[in-house]
C-alpha positions in Angstrom: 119.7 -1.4 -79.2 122.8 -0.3 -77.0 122.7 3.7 -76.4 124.6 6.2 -74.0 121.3 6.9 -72.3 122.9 6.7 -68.9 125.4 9.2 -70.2 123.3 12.0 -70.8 122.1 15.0 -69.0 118.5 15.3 -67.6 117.7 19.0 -67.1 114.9 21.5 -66.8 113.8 24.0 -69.4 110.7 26.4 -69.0 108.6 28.0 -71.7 105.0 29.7 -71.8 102.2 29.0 -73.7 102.2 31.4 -76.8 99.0 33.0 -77.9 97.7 32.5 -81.3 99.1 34.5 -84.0 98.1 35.9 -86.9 100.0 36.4 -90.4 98.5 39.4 -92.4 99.2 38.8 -96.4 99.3 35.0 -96.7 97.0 33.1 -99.3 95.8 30.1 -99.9 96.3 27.6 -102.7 94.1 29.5 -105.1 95.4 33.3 -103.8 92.7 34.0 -101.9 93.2 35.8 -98.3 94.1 33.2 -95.6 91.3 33.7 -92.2 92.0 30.5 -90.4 93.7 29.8 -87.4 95.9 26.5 -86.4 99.3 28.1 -85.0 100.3 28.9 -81.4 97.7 29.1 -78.2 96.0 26.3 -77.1 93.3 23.8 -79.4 90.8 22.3 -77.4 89.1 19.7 -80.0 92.5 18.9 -81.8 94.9 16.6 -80.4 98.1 14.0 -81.0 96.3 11.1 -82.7 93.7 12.8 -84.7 93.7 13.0 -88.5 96.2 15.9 -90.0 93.8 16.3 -92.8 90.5 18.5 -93.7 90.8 21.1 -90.3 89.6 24.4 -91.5 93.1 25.1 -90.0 96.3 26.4 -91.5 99.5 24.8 -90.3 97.7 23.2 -87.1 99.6 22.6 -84.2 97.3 19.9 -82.1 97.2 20.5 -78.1 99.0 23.2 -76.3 101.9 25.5 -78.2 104.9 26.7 -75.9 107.6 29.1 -76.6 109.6 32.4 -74.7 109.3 35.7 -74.7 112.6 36.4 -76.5 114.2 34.6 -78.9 117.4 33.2 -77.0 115.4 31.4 -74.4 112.8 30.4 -77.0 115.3 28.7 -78.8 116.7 26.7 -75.9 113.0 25.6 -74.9 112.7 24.3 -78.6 116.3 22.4 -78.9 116.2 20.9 -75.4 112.9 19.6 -75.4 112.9 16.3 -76.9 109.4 14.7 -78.0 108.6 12.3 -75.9 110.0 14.1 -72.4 107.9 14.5 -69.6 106.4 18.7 -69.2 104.7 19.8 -66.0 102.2 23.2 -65.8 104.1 25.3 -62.7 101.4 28.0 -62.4 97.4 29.3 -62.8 94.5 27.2 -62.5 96.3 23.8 -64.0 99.2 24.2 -61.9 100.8 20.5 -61.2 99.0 19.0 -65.0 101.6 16.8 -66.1 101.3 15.7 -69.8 104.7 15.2 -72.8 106.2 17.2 -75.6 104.9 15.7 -79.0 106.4 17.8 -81.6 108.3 20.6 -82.7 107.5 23.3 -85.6 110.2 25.1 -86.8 110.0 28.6 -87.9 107.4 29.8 -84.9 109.6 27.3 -82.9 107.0 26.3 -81.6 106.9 23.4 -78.7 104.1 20.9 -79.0 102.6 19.6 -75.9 99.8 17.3 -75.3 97.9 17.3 -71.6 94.7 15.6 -70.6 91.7 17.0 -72.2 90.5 18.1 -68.5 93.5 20.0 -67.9 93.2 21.4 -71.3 89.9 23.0 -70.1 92.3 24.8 -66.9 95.0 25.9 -68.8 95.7 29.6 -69.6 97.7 31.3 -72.7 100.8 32.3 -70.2 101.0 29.9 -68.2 104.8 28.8 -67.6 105.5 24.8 -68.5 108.5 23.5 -67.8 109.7 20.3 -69.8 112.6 17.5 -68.1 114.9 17.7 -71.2 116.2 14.0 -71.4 117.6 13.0 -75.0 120.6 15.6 -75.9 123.5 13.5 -76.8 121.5 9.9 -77.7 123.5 8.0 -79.6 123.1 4.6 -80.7 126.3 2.6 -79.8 126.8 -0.1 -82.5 125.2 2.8 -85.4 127.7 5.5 -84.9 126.4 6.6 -88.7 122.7 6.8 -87.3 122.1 10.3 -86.3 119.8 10.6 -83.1 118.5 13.8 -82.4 115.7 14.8 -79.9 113.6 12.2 -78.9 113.3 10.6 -75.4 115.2 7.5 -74.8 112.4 5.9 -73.3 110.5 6.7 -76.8 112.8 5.2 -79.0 112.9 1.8 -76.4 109.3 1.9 -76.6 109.3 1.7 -80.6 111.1 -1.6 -80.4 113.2 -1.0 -83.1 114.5 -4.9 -84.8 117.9 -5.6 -85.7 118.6 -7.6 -88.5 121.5 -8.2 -90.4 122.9 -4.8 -89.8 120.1 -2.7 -90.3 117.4 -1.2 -88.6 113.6 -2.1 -88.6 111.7 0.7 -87.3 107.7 0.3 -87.3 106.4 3.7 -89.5 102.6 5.2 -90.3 103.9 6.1 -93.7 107.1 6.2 -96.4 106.5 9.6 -97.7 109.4 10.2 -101.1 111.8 13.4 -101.2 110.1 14.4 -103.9 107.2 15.5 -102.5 109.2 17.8 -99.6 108.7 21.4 -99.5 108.5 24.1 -97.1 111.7 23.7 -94.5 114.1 21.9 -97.1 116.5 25.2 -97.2 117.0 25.5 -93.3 120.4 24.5 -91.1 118.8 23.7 -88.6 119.2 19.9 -87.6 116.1 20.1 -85.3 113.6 21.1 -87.7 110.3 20.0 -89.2 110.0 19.8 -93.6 106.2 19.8 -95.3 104.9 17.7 -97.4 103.2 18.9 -100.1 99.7 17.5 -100.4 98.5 19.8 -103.6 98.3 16.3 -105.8 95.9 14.2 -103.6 96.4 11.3 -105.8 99.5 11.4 -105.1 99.3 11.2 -101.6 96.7 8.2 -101.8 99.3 6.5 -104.1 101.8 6.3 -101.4 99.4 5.4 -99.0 99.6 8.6 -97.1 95.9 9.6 -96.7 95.1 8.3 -93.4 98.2 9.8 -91.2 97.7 11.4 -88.3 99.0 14.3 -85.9 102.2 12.4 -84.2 102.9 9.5 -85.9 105.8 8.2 -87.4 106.7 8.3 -91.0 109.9 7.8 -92.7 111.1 10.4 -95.5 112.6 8.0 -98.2 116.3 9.4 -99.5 116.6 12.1 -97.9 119.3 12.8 -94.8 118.9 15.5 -92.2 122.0 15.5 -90.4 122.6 19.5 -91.3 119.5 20.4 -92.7 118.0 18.8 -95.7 120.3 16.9 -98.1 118.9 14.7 -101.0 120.7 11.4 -101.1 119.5 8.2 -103.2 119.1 5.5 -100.0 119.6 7.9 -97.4 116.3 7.5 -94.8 115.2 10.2 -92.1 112.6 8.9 -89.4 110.5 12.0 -87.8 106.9 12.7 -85.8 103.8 14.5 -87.7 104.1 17.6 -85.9 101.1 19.9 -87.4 98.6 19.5 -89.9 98.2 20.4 -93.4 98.3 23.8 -94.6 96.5 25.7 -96.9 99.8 27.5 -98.8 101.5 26.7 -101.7 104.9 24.2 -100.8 103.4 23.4 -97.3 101.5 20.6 -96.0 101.7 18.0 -93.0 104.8 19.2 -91.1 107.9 15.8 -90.2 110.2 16.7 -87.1 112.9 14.6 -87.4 114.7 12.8 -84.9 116.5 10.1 -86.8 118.7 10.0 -90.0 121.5 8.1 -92.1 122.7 8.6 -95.4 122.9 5.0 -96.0 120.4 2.4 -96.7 120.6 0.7 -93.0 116.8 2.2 -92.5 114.0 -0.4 -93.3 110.1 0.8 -92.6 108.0 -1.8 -91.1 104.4 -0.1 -91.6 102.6 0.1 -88.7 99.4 2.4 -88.7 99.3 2.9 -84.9 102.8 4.2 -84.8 102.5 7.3 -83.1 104.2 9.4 -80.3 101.0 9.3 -77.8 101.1 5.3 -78.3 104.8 5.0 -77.2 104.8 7.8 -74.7 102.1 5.8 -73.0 103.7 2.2 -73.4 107.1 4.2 -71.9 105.9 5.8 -69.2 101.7 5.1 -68.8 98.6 7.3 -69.9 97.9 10.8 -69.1 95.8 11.5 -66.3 94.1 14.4 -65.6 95.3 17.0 -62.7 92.4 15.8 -60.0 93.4 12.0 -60.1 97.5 12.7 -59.6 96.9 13.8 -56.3 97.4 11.7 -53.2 94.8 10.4 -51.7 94.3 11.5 -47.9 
């Protein structure tokens, strides 16, 4: 596909790892008082890849959690940084780690970032990363009705995307229907994430949804994201697991969306190894820990 990659701006954005927070009041599913963790900090046995189901977790966010102290540069961190761009750790016992943003949660504003289990071991709640924002701006040249929002061009190359006949073949974990969206559906924001609701299991098995995992690729069936949620029969968005299920009523598996149309030009190609960490590393190689990115003497 033809884009304006060369056309857009590659700049630097820096956030800090948040701690873990806690939410007084909430319940769970049967209104009793919610103890778990799963936002913010830093989870050392939970990364991108790894089932978004069964975590005695609450909204987890897999990897490392970055935000900013006050809201205005928080927010800049979270819209700049598109999934797929390259972060670096610039102080503390990491310093020099290199690993990619994954996904974003909306709401905490949370930026996902997924490092080398060894350098996951070094790294410090604090500690400042800084992200190489490339991906404000993408367009695809010959779709001007696609919406393209926050993902790295060398992501979307990576996916290999078909074209036939006009529309768009784009390989997917999972088709999950509008009808089963919750949590997120009333917000503005084009660069957020929307649940789905996972109370019916059968449901979920029915559409084939069991078996996704934290950063793949699903495609929400007729429903357009341009300006927030909007229902439309035949509209498609295309988005990234970004945390795992939840344990409220009208949450569950959180999509961040990076592609949508309110036409039907969008055709899943199901593919259960579609994920973020597969294309990041097809796009720009595997993660390697701190100790072997060093030159050798």
């Amino acid at each position: 596909m033809r884009t304006n990659k060369d056309k857009i701006l590659r700049f630097l954005v820096s956030g800090i790892i948040s701690h873990p927070s806690w939410s007084p009041g909430r319940t769970n599913l049967s209104g009793l008082p919610l103890r778990v963790g799963g936002m913010s900090g830093i989870v050392l046995n939970v990364r991108v890849g790894d089932s978004a189901y069964g975590w005695e977790a609450d909204h987890l966010e897999p990897g490392v959690s970055a935000c900013n102290i006050n809201e205005k540069e928080t927010m800049a961190y979270y819209n700049y940084s598109c999934m797929g761009n390259k972060a670096k750790v610039l102080d503390g016992p990491a310093k020099g780690a290199i690993g990619y943003v994954a996904a974003k949660h909306a709401g905490p504003w949370h930026t996902m970032i997924d490092f080398d289990p060894k350098d996951m071991e070094k790294l410090r709640l604090k500690d400042p990363i800084q992200v190489e924002s490339y991906g404000v701006g993408l367009k695809l040249l010959d779709y001007p009705d696609v919406n393209i929002i926050s993902i790295d061009p060398g992501i979307l190359e990576a996916m290999k995307i078909k074209e036939k006949g006009g529309k768009l073949h784009i390989p997917v974990a999972g088709v999950v229907p509008a009808s089963i969206m919750g949590s997120g559906l009333g917000s503005s924001n084009p660069i957020g994430d929307i649940d789905y609701m996972t109370a019916d299991w059968s449901f979920i098995k029915e559409n084939k949804l069991e078996d996704i995992k934290l950063g793949d690729i699903v495609m929400i069936k007729d429903l357009a994201t341009h300006f927030g949620a909007q229902y439309k029969k035949g509209a498609m968005t295309v988005g990234i697991i970004a945390h795992g299920d939840c344990m409220t009523s009208g949450h569950g598996p959180g999509v961040t969306f990076f592609m949508s149309v309110d036409k039907p030009i969008l055709v899943p190609e199901i593919d259960k190894t579609a994920n973020i960490k597969k294309y990041h590393d097809l796009a720009y190689g595997k993660l390697k820990p701190l100790k072997d990115t060093k030159e050798k003497k």
